[in-house]
Residue frames as qw, qx, qy, qz and C-alpha x, y, z in Angstrom:
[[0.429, 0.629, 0.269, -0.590, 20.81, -21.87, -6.04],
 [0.701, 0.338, 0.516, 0.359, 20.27, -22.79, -9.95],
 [0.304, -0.049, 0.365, 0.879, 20.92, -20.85, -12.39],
 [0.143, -0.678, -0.555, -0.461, 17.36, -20.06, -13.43],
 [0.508, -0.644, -0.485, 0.303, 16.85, -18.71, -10.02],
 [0.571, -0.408, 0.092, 0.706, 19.61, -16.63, -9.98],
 [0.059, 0.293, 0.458, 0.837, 18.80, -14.95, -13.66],
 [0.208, -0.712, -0.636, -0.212, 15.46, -14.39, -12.29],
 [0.494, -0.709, -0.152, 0.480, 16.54, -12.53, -9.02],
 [0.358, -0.299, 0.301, 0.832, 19.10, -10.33, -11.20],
 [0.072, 0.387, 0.703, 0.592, 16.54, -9.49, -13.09],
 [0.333, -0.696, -0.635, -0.033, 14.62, -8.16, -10.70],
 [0.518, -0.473, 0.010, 0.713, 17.08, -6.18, -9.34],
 [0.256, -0.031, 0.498, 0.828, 18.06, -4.79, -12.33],
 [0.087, -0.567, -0.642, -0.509, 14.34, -3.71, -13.25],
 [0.343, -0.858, -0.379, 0.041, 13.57, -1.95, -9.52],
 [0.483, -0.243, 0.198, 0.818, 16.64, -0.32, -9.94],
 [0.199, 0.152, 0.381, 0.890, 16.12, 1.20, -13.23],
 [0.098, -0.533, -0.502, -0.674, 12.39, 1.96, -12.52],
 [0.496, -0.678, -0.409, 0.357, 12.56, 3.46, -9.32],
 [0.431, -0.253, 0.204, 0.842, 14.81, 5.84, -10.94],
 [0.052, 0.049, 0.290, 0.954, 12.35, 6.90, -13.44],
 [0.347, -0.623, -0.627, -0.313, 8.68, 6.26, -12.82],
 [0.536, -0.312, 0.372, -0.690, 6.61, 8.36, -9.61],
 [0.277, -0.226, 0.769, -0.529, 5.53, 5.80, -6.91],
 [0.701, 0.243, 0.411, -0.530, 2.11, 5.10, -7.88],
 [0.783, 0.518, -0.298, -0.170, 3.53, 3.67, -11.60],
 [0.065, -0.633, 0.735, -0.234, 6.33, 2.12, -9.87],
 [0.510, -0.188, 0.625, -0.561, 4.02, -0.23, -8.40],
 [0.731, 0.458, 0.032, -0.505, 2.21, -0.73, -11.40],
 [0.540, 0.659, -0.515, -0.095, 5.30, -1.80, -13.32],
 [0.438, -0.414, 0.721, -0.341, 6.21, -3.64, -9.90],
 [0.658, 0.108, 0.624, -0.406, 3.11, -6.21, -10.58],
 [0.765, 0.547, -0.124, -0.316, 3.33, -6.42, -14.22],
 [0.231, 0.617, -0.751, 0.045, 7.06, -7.20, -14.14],
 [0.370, -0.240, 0.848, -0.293, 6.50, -9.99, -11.70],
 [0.820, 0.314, 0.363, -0.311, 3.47, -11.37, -13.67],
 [0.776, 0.550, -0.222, -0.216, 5.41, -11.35, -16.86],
 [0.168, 0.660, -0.721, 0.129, 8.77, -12.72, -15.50],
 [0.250, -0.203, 0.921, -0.220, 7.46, -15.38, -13.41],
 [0.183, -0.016, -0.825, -0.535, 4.79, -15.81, -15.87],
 [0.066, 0.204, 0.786, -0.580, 1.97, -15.96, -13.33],
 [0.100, -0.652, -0.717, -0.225, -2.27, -15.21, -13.88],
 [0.390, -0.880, -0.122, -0.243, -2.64, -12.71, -11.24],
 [0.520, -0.087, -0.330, 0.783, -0.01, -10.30, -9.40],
 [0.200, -0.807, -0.395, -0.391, -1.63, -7.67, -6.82],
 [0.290, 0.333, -0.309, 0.842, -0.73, -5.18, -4.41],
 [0.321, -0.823, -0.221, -0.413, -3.09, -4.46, -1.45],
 [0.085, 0.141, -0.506, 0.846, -2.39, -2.21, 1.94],
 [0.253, -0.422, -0.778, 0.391, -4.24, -2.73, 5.08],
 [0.070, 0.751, 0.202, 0.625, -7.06, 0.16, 4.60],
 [0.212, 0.415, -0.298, 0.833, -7.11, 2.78, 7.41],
 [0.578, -0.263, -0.122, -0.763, -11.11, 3.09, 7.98],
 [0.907, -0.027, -0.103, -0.406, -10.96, -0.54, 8.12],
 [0.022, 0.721, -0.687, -0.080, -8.19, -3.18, 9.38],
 [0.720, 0.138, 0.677, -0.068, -10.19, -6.25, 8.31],
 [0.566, 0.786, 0.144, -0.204, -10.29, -4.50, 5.05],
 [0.456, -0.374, 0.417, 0.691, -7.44, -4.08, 2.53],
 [0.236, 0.823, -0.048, -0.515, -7.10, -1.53, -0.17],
 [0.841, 0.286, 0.175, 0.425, -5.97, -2.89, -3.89],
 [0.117, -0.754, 0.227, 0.605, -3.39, -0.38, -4.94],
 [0.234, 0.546, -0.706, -0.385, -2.02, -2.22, -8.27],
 [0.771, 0.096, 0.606, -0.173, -3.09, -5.35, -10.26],
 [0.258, 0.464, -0.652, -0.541, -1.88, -7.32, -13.13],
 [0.871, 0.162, 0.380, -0.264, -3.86, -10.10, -15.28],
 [0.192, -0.457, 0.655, 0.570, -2.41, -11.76, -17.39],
 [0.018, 0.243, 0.696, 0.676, -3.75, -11.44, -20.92],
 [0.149, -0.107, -0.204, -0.962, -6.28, -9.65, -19.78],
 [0.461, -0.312, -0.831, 0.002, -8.09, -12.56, -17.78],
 [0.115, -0.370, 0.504, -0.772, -9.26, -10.87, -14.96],
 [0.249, -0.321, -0.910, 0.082, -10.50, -13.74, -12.30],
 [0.396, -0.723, -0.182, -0.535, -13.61, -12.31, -9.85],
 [0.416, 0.132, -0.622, 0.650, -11.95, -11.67, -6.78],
 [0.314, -0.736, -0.565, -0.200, -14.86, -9.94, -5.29],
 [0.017, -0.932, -0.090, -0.351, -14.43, -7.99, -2.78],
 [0.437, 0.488, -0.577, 0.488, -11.14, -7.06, -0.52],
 [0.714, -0.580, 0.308, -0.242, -11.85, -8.91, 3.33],
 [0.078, 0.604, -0.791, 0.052, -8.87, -9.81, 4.17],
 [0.652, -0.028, 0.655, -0.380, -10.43, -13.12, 5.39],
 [0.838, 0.082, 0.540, -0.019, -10.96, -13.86, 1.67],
 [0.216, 0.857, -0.428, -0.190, -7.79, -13.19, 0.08],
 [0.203, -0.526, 0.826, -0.003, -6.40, -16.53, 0.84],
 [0.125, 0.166, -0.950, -0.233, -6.61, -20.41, -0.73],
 [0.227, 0.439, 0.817, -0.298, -9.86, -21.61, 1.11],
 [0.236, 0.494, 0.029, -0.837, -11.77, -18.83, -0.53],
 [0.575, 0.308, 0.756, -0.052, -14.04, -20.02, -2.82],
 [0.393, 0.872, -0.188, -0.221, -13.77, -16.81, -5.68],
 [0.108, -0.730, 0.643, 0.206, -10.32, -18.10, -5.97],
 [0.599, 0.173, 0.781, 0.033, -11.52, -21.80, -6.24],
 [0.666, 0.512, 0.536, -0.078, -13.69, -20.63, -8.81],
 [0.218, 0.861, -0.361, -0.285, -11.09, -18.74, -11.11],
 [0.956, 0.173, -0.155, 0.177, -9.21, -22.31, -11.02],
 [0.200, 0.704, -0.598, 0.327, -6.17, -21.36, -8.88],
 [0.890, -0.415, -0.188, -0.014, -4.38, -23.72, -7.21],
 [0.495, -0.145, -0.311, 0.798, -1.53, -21.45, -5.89],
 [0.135, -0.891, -0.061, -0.429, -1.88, -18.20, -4.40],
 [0.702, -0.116, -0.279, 0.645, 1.42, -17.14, -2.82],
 [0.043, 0.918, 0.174, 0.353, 1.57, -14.18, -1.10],
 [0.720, -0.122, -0.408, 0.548, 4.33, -11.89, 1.10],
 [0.206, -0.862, -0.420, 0.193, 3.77, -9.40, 3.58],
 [0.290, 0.565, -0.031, 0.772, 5.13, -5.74, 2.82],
 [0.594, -0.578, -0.449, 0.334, 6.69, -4.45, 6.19],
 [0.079, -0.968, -0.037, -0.236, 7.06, -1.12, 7.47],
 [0.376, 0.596, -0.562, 0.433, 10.56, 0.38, 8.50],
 [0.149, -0.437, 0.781, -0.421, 9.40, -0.44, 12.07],
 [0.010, -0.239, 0.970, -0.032, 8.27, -4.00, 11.18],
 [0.610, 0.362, 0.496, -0.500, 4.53, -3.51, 11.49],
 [0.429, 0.478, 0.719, 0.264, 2.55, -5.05, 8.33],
 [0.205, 0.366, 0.017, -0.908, 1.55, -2.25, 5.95],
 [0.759, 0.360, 0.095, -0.534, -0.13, -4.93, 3.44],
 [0.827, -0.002, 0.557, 0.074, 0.68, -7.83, 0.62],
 [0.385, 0.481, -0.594, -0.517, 2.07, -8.43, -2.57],
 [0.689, 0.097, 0.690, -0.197, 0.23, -12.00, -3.89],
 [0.225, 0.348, -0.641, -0.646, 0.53, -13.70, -7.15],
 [0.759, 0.186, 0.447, -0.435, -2.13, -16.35, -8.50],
 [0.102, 0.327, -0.855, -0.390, -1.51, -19.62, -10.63],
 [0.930, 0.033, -0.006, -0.367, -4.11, -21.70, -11.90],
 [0.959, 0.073, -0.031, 0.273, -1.02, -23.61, -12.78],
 [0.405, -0.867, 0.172, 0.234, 2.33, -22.89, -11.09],
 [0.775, 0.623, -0.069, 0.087, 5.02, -22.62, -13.66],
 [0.327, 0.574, -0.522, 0.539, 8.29, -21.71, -11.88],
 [0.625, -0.122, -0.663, 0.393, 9.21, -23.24, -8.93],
 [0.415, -0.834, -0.286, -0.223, 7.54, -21.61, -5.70],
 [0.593, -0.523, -0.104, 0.603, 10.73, -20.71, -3.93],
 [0.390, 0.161, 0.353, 0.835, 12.12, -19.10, -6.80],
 [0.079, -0.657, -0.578, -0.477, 8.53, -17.18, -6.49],
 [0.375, -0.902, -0.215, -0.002, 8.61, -16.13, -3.37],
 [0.565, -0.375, 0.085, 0.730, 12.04, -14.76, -3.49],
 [0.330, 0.299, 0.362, 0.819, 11.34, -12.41, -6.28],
 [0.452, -0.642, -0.614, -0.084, 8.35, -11.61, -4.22],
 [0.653, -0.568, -0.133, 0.483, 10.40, -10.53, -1.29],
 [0.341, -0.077, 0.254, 0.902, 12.73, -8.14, -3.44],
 [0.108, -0.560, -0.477, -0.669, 9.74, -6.85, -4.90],
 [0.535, -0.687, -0.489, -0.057, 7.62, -6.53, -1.75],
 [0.610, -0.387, -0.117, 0.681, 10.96, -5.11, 0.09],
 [0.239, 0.145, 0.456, 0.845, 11.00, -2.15, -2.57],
 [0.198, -0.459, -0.512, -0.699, 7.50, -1.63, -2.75],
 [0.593, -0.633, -0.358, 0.345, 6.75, -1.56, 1.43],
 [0.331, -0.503, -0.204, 0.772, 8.95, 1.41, 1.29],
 [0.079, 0.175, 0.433, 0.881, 7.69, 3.19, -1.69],
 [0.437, -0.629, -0.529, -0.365, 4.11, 2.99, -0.42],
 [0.560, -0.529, -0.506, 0.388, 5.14, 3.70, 3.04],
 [0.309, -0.236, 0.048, 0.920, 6.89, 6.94, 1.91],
 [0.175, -0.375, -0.740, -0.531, 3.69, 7.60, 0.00],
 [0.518, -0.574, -0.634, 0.012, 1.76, 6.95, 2.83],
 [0.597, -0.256, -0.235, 0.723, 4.02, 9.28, 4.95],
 [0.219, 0.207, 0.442, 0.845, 4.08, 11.98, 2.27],
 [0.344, -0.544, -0.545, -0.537, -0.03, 12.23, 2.19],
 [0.553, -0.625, -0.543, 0.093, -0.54, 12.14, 5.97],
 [0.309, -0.448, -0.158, 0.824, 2.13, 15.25, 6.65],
 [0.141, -0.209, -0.393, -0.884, 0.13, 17.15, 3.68],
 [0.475, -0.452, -0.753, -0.053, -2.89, 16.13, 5.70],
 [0.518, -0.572, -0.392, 0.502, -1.75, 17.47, 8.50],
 [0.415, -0.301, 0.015, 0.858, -0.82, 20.58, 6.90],
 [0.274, -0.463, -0.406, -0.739, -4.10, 21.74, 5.16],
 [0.443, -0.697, -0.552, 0.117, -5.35, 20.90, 8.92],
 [0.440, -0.345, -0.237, 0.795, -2.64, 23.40, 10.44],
 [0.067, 0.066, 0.152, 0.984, -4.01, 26.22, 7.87],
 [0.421, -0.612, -0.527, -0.412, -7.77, 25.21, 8.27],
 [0.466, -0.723, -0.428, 0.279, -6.97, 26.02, 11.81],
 [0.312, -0.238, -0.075, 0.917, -5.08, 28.93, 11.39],
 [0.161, -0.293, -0.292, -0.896, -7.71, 30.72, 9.06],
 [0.472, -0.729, -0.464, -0.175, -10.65, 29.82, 11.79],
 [0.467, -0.434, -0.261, 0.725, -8.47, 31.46, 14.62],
 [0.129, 0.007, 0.158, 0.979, -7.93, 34.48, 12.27],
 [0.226, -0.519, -0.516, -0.643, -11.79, 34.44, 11.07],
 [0.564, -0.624, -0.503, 0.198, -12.72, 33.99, 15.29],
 [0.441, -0.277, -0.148, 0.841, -10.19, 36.75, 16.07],
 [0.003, -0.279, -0.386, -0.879, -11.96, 38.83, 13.39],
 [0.472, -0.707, -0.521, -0.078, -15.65, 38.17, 15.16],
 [0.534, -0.596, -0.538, 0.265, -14.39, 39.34, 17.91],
 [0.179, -0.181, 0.107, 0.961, -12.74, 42.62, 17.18],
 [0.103, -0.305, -0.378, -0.868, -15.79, 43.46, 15.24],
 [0.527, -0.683, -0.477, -0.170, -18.16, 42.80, 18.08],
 [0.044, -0.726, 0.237, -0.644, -15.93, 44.11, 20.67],
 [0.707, -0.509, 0.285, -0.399, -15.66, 41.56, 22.67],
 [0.284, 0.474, -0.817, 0.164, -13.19, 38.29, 23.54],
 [0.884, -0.325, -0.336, 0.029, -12.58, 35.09, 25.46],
 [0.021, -0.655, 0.598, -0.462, -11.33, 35.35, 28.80],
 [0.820, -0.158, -0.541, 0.100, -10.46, 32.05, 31.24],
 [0.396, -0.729, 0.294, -0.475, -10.95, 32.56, 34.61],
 [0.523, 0.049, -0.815, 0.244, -8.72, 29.90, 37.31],
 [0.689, -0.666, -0.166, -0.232, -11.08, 29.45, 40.41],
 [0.833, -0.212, -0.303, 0.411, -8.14, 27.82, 42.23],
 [0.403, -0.146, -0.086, 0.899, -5.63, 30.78, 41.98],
 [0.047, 0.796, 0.489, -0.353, -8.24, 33.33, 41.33],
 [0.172, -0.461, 0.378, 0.784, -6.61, 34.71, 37.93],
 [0.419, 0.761, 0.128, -0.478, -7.89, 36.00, 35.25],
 [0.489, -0.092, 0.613, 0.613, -6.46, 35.16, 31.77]]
């Protein structure tokens, strides 16, 4: 491996290290995609996760332009996220490298992708920093993701606990209840 290569990679390290330590998740990312745009010098570095609603669909989370170019990517089918794609034609890229950000048990959870109209650093060297990045950020989003769906689940557990209580109330003031009869055994609950 060259030496360029190598600085690059230690660099990288050394940056998801230090800001993983101080940023919250959702800037993490942010700082994720800039870092990569400015280190490997790139046009376009993005972040998207496979949406929920939709699994043709993907969600941006995090985007960097560089200088402030921002190409028209249009909208986020996965179908045209990739080289053939004619938004991409017209922005003038002629890379678009992307690497898949895998859940702890291996499933896809979404991409990390950089755009070059011109590719300036060598495309291995790209997609290794990629990979460290993408490795990093796959579990920050995933814990994220994790995070939101057990809070989820836990405004459901009280939305059902206050209808029980409000249903329990009904009935005490009316004076009446639910009772569940078993034909079979001929009990009464």
């Amino acid at each position: 491996m060259d030496e360029f290569r190598l600085k690059l990679i230690e660099k990288t390290i050394t940056f998801i290290s230090r800001e993983v330590e101080t940023n919250q998740e959702k800037r993490s990312i942010d700082s994720f995609v800039q870092f990569a745009g400015d280190l490997l010098d790139a046009d376009c570095v993005f972040v998207d996760t496979y949406s929920e609603a939709n699994p043709n669909a993907v969600e941006r989370i995090a985007c960097y332009y560089q200088g402030g170019n921002k190409p028209d990517l249009g909208n986020t089918d996965v179908e045209n996220l990739f080289p053939h794609d004619n938004r991409l034609k017209s922005s003038e890229a002629e890379n678009c490298i992307s690497i898949p950000l895998i859940r702890a048990n291996g499933d896809s959870l979404g991409f990390i992708g950089i755009i070059y109209k011109s590719l300036r650093v060598d495309e291995r060297t790209v997609e290794l920093v990629l990979q460290i990045i993408a490795t990093k950020a796959a579990q920050i989003i995933e814990t994220a993701f994790l995070e939101s769906h057990l809070i989820k689940r836990e405004l459901e557990g009280d939305q059902i606990k206050r209808n029980e209580e409000r249903l329990s109330f009904a009935f005490e003031g009316a004076r009446d209840g639910i009772w569940d009869w078993n034909a079979h055994t001929n009990r009464v609950f």
